[in-house]
LUMKE-801174 format. One line per 4 residues: number of its first residue (from 0); for each residue x negated, y, z of C-alpha. Coordinates in nm, 2 decimals, m for minus. Each point is the difference from the previous one (the first is absolute). Layout:
<atoms>
NUM = X:Y:Z | ...
</atoms>
This chain:
<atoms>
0 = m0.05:2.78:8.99 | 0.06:m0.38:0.13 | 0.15:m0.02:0.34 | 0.00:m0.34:0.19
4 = 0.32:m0.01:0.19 | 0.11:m0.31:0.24 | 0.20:m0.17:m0.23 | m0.05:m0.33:0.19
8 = 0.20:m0.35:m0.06 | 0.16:m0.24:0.18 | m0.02:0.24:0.26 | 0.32:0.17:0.09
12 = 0.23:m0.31:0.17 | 0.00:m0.34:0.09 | 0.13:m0.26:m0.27 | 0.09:m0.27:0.27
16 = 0.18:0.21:0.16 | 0.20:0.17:m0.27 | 0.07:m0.36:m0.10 | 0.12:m0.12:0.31
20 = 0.24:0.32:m0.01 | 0.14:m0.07:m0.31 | 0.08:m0.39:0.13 | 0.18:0.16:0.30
24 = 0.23:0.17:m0.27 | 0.15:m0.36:m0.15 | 0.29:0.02:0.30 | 0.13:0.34:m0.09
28 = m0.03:m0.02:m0.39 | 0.16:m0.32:m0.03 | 0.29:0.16:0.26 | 0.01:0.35:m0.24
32 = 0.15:m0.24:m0.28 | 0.41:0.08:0.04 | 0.13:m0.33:0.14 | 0.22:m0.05:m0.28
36 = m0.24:0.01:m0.25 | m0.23:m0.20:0.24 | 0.29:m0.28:m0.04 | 0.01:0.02:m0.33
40 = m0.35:m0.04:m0.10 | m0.22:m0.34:0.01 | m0.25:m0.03:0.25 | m0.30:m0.08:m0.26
44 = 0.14:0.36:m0.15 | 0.02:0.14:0.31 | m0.34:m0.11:0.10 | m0.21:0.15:m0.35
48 = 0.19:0.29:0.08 | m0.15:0.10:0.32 | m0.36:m0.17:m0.05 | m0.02:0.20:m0.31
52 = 0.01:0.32:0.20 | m0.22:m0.12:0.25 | m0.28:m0.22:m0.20 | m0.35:0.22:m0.04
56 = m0.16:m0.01:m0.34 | m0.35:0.02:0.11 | m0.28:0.22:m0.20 | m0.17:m0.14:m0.31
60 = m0.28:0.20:m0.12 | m0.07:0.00:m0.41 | m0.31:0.12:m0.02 | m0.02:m0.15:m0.38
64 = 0.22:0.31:m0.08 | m0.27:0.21:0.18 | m0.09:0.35:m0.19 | m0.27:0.26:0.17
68 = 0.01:0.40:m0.05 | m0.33:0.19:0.01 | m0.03:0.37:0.07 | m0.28:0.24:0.13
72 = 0.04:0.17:0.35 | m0.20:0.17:0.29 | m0.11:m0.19:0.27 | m0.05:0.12:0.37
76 = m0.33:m0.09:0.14 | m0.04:0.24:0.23 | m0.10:m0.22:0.29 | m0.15:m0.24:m0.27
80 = m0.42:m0.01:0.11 | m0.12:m0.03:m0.36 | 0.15:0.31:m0.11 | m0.15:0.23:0.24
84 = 0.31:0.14:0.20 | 0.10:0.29:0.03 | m0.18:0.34:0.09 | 0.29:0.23:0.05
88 = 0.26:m0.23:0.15 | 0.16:0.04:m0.29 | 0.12:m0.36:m0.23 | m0.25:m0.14:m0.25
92 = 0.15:m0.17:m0.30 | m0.17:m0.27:m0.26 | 0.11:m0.07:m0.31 | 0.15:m0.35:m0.03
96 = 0.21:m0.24:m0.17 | 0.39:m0.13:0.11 | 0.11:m0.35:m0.11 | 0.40:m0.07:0.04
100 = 0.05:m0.41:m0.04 | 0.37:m0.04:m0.08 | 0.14:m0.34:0.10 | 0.36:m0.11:m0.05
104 = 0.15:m0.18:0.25 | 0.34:m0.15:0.05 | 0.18:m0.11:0.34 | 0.13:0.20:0.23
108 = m0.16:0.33:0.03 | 0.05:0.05:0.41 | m0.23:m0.30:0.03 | m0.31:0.24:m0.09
112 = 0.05:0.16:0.36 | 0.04:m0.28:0.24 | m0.28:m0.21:0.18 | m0.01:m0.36:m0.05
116 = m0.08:m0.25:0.28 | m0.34:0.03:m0.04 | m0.19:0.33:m0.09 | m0.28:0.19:m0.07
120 = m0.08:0.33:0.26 | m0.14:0.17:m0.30 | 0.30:m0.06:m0.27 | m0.01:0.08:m0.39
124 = 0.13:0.33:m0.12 | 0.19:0.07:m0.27 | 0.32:0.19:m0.17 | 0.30:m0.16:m0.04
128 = 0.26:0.12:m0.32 | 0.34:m0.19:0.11 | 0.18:0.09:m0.27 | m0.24:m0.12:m0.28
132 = m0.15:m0.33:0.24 | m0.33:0.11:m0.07 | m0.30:0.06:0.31 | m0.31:0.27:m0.08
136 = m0.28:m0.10:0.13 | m0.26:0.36:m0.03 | m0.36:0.00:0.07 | m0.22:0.31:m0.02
140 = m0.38:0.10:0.00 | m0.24:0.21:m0.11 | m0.11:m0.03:m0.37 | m0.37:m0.19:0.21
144 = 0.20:m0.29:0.05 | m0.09:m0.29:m0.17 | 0.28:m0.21:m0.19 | m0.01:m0.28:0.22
148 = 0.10:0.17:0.32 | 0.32:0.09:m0.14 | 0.01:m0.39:m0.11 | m0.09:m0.09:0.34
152 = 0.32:0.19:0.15 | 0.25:m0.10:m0.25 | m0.04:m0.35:0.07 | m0.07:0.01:0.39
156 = 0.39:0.17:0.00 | 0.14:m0.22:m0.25 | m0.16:m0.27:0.22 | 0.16:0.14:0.33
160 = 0.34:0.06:m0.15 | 0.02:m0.36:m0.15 | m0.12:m0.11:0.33 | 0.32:0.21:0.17
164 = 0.19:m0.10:m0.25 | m0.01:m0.40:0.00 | 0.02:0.03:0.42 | 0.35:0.21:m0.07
168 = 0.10:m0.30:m0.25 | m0.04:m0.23:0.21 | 0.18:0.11:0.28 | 0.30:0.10:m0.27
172 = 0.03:m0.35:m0.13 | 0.05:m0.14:0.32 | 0.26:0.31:0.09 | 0.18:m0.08:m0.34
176 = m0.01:m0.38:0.01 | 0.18:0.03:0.37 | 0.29:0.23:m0.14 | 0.22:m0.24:m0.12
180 = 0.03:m0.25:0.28 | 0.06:0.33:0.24 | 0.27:0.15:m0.23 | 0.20:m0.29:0.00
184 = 0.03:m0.07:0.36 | 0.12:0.36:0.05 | 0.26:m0.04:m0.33 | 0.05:m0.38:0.17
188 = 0.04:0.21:0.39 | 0.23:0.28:m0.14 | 0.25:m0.28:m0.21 | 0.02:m0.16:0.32
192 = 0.08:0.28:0.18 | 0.30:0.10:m0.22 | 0.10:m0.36:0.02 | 0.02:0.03:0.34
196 = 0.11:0.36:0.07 | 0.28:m0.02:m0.26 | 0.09:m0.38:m0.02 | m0.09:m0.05:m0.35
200 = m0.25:m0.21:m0.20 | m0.14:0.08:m0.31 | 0.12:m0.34:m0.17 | 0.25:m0.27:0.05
204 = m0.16:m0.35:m0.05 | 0.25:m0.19:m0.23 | 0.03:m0.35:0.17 | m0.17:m0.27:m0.20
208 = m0.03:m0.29:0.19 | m0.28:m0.27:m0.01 | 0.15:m0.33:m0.03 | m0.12:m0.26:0.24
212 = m0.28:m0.25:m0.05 | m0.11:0.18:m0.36 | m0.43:0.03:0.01 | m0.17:0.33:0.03
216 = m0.21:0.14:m0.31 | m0.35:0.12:0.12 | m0.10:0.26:m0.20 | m0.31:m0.11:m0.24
220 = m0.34:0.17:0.17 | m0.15:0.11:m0.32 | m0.30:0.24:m0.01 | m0.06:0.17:m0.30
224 = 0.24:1.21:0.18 | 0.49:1.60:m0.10 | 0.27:0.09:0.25 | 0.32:m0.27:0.03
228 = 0.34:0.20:m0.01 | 0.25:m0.15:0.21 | 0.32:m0.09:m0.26 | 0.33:0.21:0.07
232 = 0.22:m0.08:0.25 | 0.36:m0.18:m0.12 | 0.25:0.27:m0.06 | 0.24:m0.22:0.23
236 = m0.28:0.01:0.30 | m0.19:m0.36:0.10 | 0.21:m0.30:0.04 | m0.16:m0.33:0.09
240 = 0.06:m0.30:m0.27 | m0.06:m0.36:m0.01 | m0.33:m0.10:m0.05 | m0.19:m0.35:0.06
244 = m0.27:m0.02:0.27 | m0.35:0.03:m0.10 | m0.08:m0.36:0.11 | 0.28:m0.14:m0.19
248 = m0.12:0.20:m0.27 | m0.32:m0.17:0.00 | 0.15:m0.38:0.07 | 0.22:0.05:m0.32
252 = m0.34:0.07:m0.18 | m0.14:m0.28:0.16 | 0.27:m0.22:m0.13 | m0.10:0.10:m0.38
256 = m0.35:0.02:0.02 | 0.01:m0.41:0.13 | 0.24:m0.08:m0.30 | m0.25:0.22:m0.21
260 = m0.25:m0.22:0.11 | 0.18:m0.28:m0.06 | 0.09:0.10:m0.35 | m0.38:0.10:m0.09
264 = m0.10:m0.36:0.15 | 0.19:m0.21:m0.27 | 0.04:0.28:m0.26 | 0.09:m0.28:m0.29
268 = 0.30:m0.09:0.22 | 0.18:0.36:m0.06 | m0.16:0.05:m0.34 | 0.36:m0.04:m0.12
272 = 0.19:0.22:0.20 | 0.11:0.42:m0.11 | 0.01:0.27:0.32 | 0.37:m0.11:0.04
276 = m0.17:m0.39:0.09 | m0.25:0.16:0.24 | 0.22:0.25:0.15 | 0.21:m0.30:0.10
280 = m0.25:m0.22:0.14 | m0.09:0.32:0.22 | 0.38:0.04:0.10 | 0.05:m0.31:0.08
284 = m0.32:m0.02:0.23 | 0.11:0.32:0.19 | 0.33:m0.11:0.03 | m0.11:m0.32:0.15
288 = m0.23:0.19:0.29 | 0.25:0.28:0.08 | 0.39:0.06:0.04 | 0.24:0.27:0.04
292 = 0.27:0.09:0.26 | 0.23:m0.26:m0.15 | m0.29:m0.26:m0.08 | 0.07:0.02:m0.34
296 = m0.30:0.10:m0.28 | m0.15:0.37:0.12 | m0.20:0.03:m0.32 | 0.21:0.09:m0.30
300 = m0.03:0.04:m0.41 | 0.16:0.25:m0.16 | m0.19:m0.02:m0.30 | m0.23:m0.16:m0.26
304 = m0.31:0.02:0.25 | 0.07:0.15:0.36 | 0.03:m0.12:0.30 | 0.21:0.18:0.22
308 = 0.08:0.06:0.39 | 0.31:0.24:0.03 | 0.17:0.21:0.24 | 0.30:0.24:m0.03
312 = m0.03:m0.01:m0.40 | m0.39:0.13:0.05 | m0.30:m0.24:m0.02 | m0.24:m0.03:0.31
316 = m0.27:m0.23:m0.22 | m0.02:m0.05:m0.33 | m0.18:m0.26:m0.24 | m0.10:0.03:m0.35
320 = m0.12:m0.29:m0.21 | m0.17:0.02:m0.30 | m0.19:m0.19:m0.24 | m0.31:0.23:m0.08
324 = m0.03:0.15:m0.31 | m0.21:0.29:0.06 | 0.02:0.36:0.09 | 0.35:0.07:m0.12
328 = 0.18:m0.25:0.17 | m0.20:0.05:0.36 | 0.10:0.39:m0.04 | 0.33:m0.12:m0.14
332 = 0.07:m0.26:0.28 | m0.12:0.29:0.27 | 0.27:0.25:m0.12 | 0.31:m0.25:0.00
336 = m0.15:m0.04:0.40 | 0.03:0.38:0.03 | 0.31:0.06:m0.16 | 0.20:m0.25:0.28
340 = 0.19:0.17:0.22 | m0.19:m0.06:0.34 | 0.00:0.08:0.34 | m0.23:0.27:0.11
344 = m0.27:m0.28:0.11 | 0.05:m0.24:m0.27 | m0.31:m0.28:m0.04 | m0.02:m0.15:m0.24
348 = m0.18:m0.23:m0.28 | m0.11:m0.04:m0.34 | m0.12:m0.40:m0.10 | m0.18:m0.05:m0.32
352 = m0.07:m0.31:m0.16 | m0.29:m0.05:m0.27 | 0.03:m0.28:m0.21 | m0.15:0.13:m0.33
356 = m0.30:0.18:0.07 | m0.35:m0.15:0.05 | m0.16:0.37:0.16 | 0.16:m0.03:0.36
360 = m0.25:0.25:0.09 | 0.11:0.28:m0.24 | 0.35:m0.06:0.07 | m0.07:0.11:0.34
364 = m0.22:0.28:m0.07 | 0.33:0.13:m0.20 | 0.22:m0.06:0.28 | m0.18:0.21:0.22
368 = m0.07:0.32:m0.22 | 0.32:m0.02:m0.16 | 0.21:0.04:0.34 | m0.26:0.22:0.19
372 = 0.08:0.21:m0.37 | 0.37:0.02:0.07 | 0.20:0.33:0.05 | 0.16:m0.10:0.35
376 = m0.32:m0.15:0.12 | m0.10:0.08:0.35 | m0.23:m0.24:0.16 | m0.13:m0.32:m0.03
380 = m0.10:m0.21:0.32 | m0.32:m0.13:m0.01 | m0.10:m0.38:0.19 | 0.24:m0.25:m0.26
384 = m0.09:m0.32:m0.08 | m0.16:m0.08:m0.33 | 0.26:0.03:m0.28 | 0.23:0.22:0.21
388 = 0.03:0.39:0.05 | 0.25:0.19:0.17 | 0.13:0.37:m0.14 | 0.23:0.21:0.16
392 = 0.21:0.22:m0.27 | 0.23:0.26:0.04 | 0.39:m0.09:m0.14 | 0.14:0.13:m0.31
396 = 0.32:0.09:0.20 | m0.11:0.21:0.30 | m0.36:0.14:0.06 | 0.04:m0.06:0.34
400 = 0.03:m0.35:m0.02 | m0.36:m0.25:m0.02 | 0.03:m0.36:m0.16 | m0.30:m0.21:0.12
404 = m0.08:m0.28:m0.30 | m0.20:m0.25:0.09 | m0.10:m0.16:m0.33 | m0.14:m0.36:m0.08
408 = m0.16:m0.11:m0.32 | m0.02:m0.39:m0.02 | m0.18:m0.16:m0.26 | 0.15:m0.31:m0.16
412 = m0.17:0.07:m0.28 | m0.11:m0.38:m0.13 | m0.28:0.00:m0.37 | 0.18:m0.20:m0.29
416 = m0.26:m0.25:0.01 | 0.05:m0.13:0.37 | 0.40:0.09:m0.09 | m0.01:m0.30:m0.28
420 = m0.21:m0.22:0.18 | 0.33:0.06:0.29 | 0.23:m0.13:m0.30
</atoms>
């Protein structure tokens, strides 16, 4: 016999407020992390860490994988007027017919039981199987019933539950889209703290100095997006290293991507000149904007193609320079950037030159899926100008350690015809 029991959903608990619970946890997870490990480990890491336990996936119903059971069963209509009653008190039973609609679902599973902003007082019903992400939605009647009235009530729940479930979306997008923001400012509150608690700072800006009267370089406004483990702590415990500011970072960028420009502008002017040319015309330009503590030449070569700032034997930003020459040497010209030894937050860059390829647009298509492919890939940052991504890789000598590569592709690519015309 088929018994009706309140299987309601979206009916146990109250979304915004589980939501707003699981916000008020950011403080204490980020403070659970041991502190030396905490020191250790990047804030970017740090951040997909936590927002990776928190984030929501929200339910997505696929009702093309939808299958449907039939089976015979007894109905009660005891109290139902066309049947008659009953005479003795006692239950009367109709034959009748049991559908079972099976539809796979996937998200997460306590989502079924809790009501979304806005609600229905009479909510759907329904079975929920955790395990194999899958919802039963049953509807019985006696064998009377025409077709279309179990038609009817499979679609007015399916309509109700899509209803529920795009009003529970919405208020998860704006939940997960507000996760990162408030997970940094409590990894950016509890680095402070320990800064301030225990004198320390989690880097040592090496002193690169600006020299006077030299013209800023605004940055080109060109428009054109699974749990993280946390990487061991050092066997030797945390120690800050040298690192260079963020915003120096992004100056020294600066700095190439105007001699970029500048190169791309007259590209039959450096026609002639190898990566060891180009590398030097990029030297000399940094060398010109910035000095060290003895005002002598801050960026050094140590090789065919790099570009190097050093501290204490390490490098704190590296530059590659390479002629392109497809895949191979990108991946090739990556590796020699993560086999430097580096300080624990090295940045760092890798400059291409084209000069004999006339698809600009497929070199950069291979860029992009070649490094996102890479073994000690981690993340890329979205929001670069055109022609420019930035990666941030894992080294080859310690796990612990990231390598952010900011890498520019500029095209001095020139056709043969306008190239004799030059001559």
């Amino acid at each position: 016999m088929y018994r009706s029991d309140r299987n309601y959903l979206f009916s146990e608990g109250d979304l915004a407020g589980v939501l707003d619970a699981n916000k008020c946890r950011i403080r204490e997870l980020v403070e659970a992390i041991p502190r030396e490990q905490f020191l250790a480990t990047s804030t970017d890491t740090l951040c997909e860490h936590i927002v990776a336990q928190l984030a929501v996936a929200p339910l997505v119903l696929h009702e093309d994988k939808m299958t449907m059971e039939h089976a015979e069963t007894k109905i009660d209509v005891t109290h139902r007027f066309e049947y008659g009653g009953s005479l003795d008190g006692r239950p009367v039973m109709a034959d009748g017919h049991l559908l079972k609609f099976y539809v796979p679902f996937s998200g997460d599973h306590d989502l079924w039981r809790l009501r979304p902003s806005t609600f229905s007082l009479n909510p759907p019903r329904g079975d929920i199987d955790a395990r194999r992400k899958l919802l039963t939605l049953s509807f019985a009647n006696t064998s009377q019933t025409e077709q279309t009235w179990f038609k009817q009530q499979l679609e007015s729940t399916l309509a109700s539950i899509r209803q529920s479930i795009a009003t529970q979306s919405n208020q998860i997008q704006r939940y997960n889209a507000s996760l990162p923001k408030a997970v940094q400012e409590a990894v950016a509150y509890r680095r402070d703290q320990i800064s301030k608690l225990h004198g320390l700072v989690s880097a040592f800006d090496i002193p690169l100095v600006r020299k006077p009267g030299m013209p800023e370089y605004k940055p080109v406004d060109v428009s054109p997006r699974k749990q993280i483990q946390l990487p061991k702590v050092p066997v030797a415990g945390f120690k800050p290293e040298p690192a260079i500011a963020d915003d120096l970072y992004e100056a020294i960028l600066a700095n190439i991507r105007h001699m970029g420009a500048t190169f791309e502008g007259t590209p039959q002017t450096y026609q002639a000149l190898g990566e060891e040319g180009l590398r030097d015309i990029l030297l000399a330009s940094l060398n010109s904007v910035y000095q060290g503590r003895a005002a002598g030449e801050v960026f050094r070569h140590y090789g065919k193609t790099d570009i190097r700032i050093e501290e204490e034997t390490r490098s704190a930003f590296v530059a590659e320079c390479k002629l392109w020459g497809g895949e191979q040497v990108l991946v090739s010209a990556l590796e020699q950037l993560l086999d430097y030894l580096t300080w624990r937050d090295c940045k760092a860059s890798l400059v291409l030159f084209n000069k004999g390829v006339a698809g600009f647009a497929g070199i950069q298509e291979t860029i992009t899926a070649s490094l996102r492919a890479h073994s000690n890939f981690l993340r890329e940052k979205s929001g670069q100008p055109a022609g420019e991504w930035r990666f941030v890789f894992r080294s080859r000598e310690d796990a612990g350690r990231e390598v952010t590569v900011h890498v520019f592709c500029f095209n001095l690519f020139v056709a043969p015809a306008k190239a004799g015309r030059r001559r």
